[in-house]
N, CA, C and O of each residue as an XYZ file, in Angstrom:
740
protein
N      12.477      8.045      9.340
C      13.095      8.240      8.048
C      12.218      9.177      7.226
O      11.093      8.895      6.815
N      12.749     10.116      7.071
C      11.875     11.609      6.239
C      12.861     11.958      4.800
O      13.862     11.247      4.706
N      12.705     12.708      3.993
C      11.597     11.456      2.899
C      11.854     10.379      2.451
O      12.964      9.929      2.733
N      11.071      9.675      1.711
C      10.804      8.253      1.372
C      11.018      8.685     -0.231
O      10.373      9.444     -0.953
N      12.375      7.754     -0.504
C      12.121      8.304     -1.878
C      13.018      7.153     -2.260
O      14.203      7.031     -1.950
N      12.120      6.145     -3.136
C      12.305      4.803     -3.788
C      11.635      4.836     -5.109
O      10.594      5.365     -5.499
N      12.727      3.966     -5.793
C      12.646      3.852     -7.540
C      12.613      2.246     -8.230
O      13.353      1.329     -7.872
N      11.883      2.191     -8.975
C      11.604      0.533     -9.543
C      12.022      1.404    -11.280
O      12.221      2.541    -11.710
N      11.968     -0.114    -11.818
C      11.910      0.574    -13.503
C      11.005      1.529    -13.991
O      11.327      2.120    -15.022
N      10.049      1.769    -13.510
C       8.928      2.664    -14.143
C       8.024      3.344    -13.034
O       6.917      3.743    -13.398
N       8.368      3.494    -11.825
C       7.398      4.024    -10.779
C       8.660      4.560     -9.947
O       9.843      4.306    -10.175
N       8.193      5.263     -9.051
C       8.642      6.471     -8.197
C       8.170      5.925     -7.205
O       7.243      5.184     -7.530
N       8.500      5.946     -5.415
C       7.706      6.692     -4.062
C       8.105      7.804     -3.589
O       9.287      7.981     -3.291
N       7.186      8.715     -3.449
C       7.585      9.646     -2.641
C       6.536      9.986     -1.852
O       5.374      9.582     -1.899
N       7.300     11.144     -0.767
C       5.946     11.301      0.092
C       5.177     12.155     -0.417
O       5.584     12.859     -1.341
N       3.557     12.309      0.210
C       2.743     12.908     -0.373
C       2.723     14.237     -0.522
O       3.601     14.946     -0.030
N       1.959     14.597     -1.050
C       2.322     16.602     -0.704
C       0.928     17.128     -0.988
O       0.121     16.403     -1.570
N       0.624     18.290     -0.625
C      -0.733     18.851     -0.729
C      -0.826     18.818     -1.948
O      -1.813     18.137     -2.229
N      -0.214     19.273     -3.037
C      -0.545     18.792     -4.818
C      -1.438     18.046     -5.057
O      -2.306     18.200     -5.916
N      -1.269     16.886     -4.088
C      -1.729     15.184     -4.579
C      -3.144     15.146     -4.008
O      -3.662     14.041     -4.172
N      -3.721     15.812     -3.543
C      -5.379     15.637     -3.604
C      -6.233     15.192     -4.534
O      -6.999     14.269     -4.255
N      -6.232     15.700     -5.612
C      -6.527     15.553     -6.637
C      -6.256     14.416     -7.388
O      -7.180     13.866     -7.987
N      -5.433     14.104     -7.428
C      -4.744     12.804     -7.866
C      -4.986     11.512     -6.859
O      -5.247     10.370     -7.235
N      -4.824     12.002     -5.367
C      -5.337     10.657     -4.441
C      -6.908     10.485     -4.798
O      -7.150      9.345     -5.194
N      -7.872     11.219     -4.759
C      -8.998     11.238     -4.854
C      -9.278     10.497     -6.672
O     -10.362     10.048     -7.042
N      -8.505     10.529     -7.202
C      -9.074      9.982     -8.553
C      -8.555      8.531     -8.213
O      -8.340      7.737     -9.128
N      -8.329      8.143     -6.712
C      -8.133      6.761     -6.927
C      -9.275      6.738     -5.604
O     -10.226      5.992     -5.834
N      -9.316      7.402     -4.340
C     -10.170      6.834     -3.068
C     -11.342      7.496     -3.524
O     -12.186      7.577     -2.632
N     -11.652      7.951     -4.511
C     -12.874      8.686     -4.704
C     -13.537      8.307     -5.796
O     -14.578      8.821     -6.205
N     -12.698      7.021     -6.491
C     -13.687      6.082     -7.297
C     -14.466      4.861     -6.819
O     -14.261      4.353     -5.716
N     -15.220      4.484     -7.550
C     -16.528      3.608     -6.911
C     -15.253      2.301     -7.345
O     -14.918      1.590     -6.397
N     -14.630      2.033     -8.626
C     -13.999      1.024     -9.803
C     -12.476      0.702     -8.308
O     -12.279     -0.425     -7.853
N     -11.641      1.980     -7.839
C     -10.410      1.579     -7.695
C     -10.885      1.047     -5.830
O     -10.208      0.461     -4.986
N     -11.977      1.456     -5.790
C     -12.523      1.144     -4.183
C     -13.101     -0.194     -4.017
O     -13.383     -0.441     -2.845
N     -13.270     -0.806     -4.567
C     -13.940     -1.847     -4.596
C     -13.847     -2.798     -4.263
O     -14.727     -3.621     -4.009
N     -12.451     -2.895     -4.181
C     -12.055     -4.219     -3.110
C     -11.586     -3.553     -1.760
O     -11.829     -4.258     -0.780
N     -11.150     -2.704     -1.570
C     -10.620     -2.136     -0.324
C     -11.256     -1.636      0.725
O     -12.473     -1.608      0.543
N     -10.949     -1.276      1.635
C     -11.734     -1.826      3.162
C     -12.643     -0.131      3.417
O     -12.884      0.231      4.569
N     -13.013      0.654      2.338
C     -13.695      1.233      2.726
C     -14.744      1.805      1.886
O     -15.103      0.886      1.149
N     -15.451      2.907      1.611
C     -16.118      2.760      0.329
C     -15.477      4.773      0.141
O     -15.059      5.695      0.842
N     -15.851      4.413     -1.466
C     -15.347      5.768     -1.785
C     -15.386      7.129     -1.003
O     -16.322      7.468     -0.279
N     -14.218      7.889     -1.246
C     -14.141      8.821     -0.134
C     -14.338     10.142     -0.823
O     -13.807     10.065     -1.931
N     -14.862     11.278     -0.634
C     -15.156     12.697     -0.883
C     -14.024     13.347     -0.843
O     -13.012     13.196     -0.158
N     -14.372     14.231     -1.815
C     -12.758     15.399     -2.221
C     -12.411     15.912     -0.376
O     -11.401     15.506      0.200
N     -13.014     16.450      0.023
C     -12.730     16.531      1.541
C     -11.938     15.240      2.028
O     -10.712     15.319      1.950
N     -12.334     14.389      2.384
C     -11.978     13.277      2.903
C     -10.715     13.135      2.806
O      -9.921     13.051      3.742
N     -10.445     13.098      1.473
C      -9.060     12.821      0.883
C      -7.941     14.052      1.111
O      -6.735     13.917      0.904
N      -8.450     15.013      1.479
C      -8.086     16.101      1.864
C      -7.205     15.944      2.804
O      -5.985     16.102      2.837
N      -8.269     15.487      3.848
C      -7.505     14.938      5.180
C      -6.742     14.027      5.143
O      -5.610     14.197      5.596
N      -7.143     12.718      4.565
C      -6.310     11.716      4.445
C      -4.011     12.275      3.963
O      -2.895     11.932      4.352
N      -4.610     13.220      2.982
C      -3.411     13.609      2.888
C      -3.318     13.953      3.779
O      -2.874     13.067      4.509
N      -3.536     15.125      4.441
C      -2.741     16.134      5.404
C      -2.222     15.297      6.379
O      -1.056     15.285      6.771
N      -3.365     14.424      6.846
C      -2.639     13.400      8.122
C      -1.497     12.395      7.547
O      -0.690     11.882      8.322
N      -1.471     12.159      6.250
C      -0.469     11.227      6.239
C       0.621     12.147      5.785
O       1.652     11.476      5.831
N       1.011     13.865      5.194
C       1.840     14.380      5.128
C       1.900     14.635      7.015
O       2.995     14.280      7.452
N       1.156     15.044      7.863
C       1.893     15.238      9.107
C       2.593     14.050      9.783
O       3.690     14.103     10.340
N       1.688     12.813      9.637
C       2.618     11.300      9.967
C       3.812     11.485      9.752
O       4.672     11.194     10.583
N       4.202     12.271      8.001
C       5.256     11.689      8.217
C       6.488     12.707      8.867
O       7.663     12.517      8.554
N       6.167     13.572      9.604
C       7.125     14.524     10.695
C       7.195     14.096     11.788
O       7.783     14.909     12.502
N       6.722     12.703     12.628
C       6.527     12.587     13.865
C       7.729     11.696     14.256
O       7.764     10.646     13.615
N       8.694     11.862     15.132
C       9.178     11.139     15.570
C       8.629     10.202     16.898
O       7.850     10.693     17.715
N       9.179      8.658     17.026
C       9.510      7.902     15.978
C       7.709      8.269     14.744
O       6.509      8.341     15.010
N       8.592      8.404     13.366
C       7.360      7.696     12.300
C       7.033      6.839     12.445
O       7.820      6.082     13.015
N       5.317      6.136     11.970
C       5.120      5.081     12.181
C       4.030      4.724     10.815
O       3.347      3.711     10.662
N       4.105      5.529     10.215
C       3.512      5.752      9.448
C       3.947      6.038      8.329
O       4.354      7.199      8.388
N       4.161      5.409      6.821
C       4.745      5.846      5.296
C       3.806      5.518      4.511
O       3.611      4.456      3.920
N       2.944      6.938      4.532
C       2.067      6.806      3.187
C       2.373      7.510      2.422
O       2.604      8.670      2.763
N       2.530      7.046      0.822
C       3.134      7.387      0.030
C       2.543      7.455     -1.547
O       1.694      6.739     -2.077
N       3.279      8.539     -2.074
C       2.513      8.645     -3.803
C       3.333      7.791     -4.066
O       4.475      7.750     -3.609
N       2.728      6.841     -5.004
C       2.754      6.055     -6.714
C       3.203      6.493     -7.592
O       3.131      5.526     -8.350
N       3.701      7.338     -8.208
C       4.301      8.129     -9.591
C       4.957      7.479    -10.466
O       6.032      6.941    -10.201
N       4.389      7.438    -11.649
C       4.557      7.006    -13.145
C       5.722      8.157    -13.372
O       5.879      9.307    -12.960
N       6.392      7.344    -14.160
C       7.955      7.409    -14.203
C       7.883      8.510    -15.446
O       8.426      9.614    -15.399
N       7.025      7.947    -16.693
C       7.162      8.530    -17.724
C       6.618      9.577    -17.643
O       7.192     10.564    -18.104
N       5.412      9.695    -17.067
C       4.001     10.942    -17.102
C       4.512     11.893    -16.141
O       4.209     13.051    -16.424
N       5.326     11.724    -14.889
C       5.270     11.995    -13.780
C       4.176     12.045    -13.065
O       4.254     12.816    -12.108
N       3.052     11.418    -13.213
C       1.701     11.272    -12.712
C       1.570     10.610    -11.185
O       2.137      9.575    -10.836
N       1.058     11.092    -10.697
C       0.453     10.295     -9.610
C      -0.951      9.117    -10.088
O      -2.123      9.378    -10.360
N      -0.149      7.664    -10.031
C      -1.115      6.992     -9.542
C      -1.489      5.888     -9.017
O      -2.159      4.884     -9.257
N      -0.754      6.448     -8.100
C      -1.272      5.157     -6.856
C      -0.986      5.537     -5.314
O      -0.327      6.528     -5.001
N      -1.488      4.743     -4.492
C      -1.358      5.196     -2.990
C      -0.553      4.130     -2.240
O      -0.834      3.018     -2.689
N       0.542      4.072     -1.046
C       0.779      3.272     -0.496
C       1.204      3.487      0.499
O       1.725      4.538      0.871
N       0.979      2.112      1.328
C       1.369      2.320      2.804
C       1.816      1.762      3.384
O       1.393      0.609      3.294
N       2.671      1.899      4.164
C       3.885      0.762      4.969
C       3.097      1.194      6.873
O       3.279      2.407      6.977
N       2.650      0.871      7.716
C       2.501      1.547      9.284
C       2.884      0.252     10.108
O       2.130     -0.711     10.247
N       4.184      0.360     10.646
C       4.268     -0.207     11.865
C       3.749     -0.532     12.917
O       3.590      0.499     13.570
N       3.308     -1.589     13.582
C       2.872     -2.124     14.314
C       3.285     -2.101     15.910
O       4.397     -2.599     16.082
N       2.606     -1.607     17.196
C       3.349     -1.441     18.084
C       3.234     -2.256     19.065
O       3.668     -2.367     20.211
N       2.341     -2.973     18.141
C       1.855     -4.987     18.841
C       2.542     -5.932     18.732
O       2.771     -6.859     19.509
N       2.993     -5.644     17.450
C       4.170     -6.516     16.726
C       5.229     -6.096     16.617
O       5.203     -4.968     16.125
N       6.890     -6.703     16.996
C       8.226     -6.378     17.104
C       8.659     -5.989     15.444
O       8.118     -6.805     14.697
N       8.939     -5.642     15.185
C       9.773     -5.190     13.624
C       8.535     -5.775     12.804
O       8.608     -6.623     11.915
N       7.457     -5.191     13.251
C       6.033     -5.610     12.519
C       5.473     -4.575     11.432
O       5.415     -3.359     11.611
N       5.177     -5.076     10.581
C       4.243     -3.573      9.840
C       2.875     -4.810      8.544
O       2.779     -5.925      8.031
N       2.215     -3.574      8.669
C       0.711     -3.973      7.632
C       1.393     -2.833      6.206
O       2.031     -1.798      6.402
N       1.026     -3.405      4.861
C       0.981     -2.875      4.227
C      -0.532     -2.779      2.886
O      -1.399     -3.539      2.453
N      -0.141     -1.539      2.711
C      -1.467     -2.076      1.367
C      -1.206     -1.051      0.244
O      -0.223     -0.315      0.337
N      -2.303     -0.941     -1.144
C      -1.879     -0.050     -1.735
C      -3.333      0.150     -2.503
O      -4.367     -0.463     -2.241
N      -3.159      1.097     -3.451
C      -4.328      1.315     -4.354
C      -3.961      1.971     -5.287
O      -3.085      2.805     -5.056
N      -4.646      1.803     -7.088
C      -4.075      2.184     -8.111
C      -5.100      3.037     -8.904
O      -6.250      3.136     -8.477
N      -4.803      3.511     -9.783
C      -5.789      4.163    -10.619
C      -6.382      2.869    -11.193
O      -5.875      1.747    -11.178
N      -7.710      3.305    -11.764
C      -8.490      2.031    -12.251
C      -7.467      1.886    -14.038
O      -7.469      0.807    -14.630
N      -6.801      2.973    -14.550
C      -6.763      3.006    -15.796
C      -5.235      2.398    -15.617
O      -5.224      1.449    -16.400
N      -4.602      2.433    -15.304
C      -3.354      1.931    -14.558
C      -3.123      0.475    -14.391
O      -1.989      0.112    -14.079
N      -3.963     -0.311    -14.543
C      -4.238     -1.919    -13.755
C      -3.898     -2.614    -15.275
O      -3.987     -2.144    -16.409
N      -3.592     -3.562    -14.919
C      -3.082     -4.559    -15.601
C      -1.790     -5.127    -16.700
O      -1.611     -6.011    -17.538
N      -0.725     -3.450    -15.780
C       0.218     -3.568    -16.458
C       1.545     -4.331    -15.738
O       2.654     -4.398    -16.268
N       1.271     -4.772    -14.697
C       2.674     -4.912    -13.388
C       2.504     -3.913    -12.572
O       3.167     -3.937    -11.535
N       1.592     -2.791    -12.807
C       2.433     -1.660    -11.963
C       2.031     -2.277    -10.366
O       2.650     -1.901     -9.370
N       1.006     -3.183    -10.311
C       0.828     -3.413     -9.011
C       2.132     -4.417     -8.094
O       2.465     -4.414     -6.909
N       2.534     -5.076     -9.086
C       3.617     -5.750     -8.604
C       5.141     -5.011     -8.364
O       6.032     -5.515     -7.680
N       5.243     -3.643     -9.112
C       6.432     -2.484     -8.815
C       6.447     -1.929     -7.476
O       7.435     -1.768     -6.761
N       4.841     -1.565     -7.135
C       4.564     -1.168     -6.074
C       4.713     -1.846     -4.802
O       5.335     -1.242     -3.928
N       4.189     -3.152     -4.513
C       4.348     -4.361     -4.056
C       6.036     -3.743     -3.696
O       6.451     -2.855     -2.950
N       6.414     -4.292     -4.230
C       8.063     -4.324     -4.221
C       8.950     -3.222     -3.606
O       9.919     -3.484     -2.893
N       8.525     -1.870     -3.954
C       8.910     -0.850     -3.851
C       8.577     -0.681     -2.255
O       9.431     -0.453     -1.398
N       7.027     -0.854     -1.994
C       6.880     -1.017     -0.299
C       7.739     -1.712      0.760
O       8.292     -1.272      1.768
N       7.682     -2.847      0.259
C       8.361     -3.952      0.913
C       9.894     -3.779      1.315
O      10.495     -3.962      2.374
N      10.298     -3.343      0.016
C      12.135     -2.688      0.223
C      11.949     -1.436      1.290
O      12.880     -1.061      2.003
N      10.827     -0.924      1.310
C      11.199      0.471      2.551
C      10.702     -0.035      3.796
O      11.004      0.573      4.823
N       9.994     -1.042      3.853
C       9.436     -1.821      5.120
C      11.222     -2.772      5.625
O      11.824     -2.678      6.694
N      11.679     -3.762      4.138
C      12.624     -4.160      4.898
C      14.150     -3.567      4.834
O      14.889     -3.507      5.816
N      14.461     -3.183      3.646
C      16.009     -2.458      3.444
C      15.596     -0.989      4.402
O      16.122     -0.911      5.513
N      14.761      0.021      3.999
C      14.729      1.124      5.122
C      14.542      1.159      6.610
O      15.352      1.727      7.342
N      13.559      0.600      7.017
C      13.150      0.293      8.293
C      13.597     -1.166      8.880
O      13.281     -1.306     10.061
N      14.060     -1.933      8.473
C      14.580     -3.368      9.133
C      13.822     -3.574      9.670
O      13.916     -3.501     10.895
N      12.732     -3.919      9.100
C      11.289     -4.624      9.738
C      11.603     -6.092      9.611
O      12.238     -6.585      8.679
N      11.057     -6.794     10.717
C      11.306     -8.294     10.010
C      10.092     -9.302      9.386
O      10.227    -10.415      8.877
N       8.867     -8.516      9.608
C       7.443     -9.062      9.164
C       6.603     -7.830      8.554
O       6.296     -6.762      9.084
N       6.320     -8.349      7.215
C       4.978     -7.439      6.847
C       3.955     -8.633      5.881
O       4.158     -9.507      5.038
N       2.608     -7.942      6.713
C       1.833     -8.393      6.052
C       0.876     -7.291      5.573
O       1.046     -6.089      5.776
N      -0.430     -8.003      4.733
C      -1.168     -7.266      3.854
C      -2.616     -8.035      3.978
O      -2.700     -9.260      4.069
N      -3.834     -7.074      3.968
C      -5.180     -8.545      3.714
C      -6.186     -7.738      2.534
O      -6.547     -6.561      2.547
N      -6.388     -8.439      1.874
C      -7.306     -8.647      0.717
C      -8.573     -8.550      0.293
O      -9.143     -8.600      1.383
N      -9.486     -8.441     -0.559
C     -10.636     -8.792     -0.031
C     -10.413    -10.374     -0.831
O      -9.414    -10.687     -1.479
N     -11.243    -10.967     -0.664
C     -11.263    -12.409     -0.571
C     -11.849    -12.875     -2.523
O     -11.596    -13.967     -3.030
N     -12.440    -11.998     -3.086
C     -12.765    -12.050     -4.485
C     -11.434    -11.158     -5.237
O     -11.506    -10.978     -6.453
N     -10.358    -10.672     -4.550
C      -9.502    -10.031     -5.405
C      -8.211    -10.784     -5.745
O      -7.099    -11.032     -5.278
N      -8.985    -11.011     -6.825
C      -8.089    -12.312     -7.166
C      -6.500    -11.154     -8.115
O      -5.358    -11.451     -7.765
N      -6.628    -10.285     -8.918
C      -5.591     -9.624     -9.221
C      -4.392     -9.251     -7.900
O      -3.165     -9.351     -7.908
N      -5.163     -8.880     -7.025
C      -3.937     -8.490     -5.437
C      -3.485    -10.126     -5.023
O      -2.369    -10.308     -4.536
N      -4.351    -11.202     -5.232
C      -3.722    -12.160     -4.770
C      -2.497    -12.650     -5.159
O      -1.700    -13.235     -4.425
N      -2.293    -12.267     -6.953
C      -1.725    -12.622     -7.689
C      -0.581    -12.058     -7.494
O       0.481    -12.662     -7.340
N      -0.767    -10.645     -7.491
C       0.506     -9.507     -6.991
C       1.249    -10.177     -6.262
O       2.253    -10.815     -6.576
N       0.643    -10.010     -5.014
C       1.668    -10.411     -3.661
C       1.964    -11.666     -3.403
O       2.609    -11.988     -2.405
N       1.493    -12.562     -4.337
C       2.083    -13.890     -4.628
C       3.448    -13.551     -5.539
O       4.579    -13.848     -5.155
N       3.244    -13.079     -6.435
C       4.620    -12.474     -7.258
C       5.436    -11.987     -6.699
O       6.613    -12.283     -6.903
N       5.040    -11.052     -5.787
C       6.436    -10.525     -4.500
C       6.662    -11.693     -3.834
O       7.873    -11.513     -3.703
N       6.500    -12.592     -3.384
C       7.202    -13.565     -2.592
C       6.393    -13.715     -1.267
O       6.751    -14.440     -0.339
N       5.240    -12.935     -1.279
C       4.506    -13.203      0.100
C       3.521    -14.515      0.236
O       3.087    -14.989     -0.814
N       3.259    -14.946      1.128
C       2.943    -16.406      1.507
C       1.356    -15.832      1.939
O       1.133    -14.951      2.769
N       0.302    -16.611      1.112
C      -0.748    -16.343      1.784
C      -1.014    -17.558      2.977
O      -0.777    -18.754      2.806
N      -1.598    -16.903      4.298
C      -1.586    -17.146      5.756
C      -2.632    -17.873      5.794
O      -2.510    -19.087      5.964
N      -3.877    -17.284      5.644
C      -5.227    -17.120      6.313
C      -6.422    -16.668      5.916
O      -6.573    -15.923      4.947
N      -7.294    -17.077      6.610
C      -8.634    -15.900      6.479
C      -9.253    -15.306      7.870
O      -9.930    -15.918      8.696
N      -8.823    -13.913      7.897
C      -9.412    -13.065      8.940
C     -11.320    -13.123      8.756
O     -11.840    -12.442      7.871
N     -12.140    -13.954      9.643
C     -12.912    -13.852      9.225
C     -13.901    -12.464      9.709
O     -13.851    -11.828     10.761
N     -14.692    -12.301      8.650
C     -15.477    -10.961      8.972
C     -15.146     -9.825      9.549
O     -15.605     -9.304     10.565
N     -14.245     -9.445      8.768
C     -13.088     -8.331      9.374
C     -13.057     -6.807      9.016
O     -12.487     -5.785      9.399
N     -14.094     -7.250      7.952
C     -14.509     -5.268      7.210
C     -15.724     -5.403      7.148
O     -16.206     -6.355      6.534
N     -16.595     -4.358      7.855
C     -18.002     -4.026      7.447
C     -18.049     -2.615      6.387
O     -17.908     -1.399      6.513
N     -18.267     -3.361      5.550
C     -18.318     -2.574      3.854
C     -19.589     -2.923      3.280
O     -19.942     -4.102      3.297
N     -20.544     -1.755      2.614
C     -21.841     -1.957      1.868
C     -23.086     -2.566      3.242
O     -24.035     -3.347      3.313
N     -22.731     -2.127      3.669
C     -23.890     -3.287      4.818
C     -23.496     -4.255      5.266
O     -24.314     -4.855      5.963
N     -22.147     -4.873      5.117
C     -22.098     -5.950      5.331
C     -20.878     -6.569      5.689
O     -19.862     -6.121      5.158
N     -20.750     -7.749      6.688
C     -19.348     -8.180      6.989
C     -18.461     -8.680      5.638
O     -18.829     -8.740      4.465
N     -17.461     -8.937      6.101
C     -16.806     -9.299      4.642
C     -15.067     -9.631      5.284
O     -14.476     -8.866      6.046
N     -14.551    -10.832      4.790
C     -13.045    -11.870      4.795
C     -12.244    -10.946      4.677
O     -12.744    -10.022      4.036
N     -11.303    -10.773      4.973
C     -10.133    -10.633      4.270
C      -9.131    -11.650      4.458
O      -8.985    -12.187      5.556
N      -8.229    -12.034      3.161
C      -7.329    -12.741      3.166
C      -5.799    -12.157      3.115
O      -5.317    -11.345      2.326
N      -5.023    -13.038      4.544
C      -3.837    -12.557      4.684
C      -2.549    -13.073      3.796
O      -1.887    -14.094      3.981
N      -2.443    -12.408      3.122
C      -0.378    -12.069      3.056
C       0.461    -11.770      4.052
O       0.049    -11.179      5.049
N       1.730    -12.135      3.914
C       2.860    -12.191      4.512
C       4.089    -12.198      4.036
O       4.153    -12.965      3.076
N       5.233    -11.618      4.310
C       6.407    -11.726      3.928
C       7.651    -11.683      5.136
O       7.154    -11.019      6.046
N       8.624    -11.972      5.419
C       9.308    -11.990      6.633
C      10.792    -12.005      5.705
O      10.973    -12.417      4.559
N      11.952    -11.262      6.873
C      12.657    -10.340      6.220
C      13.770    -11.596      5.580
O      14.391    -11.305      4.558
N      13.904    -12.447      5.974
C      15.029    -13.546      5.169
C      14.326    -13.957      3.417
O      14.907    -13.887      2.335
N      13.148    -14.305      3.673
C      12.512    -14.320      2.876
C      12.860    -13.361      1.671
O      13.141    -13.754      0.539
N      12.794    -11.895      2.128
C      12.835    -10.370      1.053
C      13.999    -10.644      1.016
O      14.554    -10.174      0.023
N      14.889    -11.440      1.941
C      16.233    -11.261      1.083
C      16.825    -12.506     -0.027
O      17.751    -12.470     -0.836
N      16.043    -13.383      0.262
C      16.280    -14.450     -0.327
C      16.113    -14.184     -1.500
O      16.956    -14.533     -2.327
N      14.639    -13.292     -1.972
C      14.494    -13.131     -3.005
C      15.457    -11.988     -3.887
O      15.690    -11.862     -5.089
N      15.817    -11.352     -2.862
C      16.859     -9.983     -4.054
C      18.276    -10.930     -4.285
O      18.983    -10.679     -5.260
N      18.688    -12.142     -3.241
C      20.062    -12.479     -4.277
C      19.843    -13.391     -4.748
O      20.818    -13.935     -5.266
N      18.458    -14.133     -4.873
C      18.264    -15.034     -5.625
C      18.165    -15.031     -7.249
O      17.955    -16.081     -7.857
């Protein structure tokens, strides 16, 4: 499915485009929006790539891969990152995650996003499982994807080596009766 183009009340997805360097990097290239996520801040290069590979992902047939801009509705801004990638371990499987600008946080937008993924994981792709993992002190993402309807699972133990050091992540889940339960509920 080429392009990805989903709408909530106040946020946009679309796919990425070389533009968005600049804008991805003011989120993977902060110390504040990295901090819970499974890697540590990334260099204007880095992010470079990160786009290009996730704009070529998304030409490959089958895709398996939807990483996607965040865009503020009002600003037209980019800010946030997200990702839906199918699983080829798991039957109608996919991992999702996301990341926001640090200045951005604490309005819902994480829970638009949440949502906005999930509908292209299950209304676009008819996935029937997605999950997501955490770091284990992020208590704001816990909250999120508790608000979407996802069921926390587990603890993957020692599953990211970040800063020197092993580190939890905690799993989310959502399964597709579930995503629907919740839209005609």
């Amino acid at each position: 499915m080429h392009p990805v183009k989903r709408s909530s009340q106040r946020l946009d997805l679309r796919e990425l485009s070389v533009e968005d360097v600049d804008a991805v990097f003011a989120i993977y290239g902060s110390i504040e929006a990295t901090t819970h996520l499974s890697f540590e801040p990334r260099s204007h290069a880095e992010v470079g790539i990160i786009v290009a590979r996730s704009m070529a992902s998304a030409a490959v047939t089958p895709r398996t891969e939807y990483a996607l801009a965040v865009i503020e509705r009002d600003s037209t801004e980019l800010i946030g990152f997200g990702r839906v990638a199918t699983d080829p371990h798991q039957q109608r499987g996919a991992t999702f995650g996301f990341a926001l600008r640090p200045d951005t946080w604490g309005v819902g937008y994480g829970l638009e996003t949440v949502r906005l993924l999930l509908a292209v994981g299950f209304e676009d792709l008819d996935l029937h499982r997605i999950w997501g993992a955490r770091s284990p002190i992020n208590e704001a993402s816990a909250k999120t994807m508790t608000a979407a309807g996802m069921i926390e699972e587990g603890t993957i133990r020692e599953h990211i080596y970040k800063g020197g050091q092993w580190r939890d992540s905690v799993v989310h889940a959502i399964v597709d009766h579930e995503w629907r339960d919740l839209q005609t509920g």
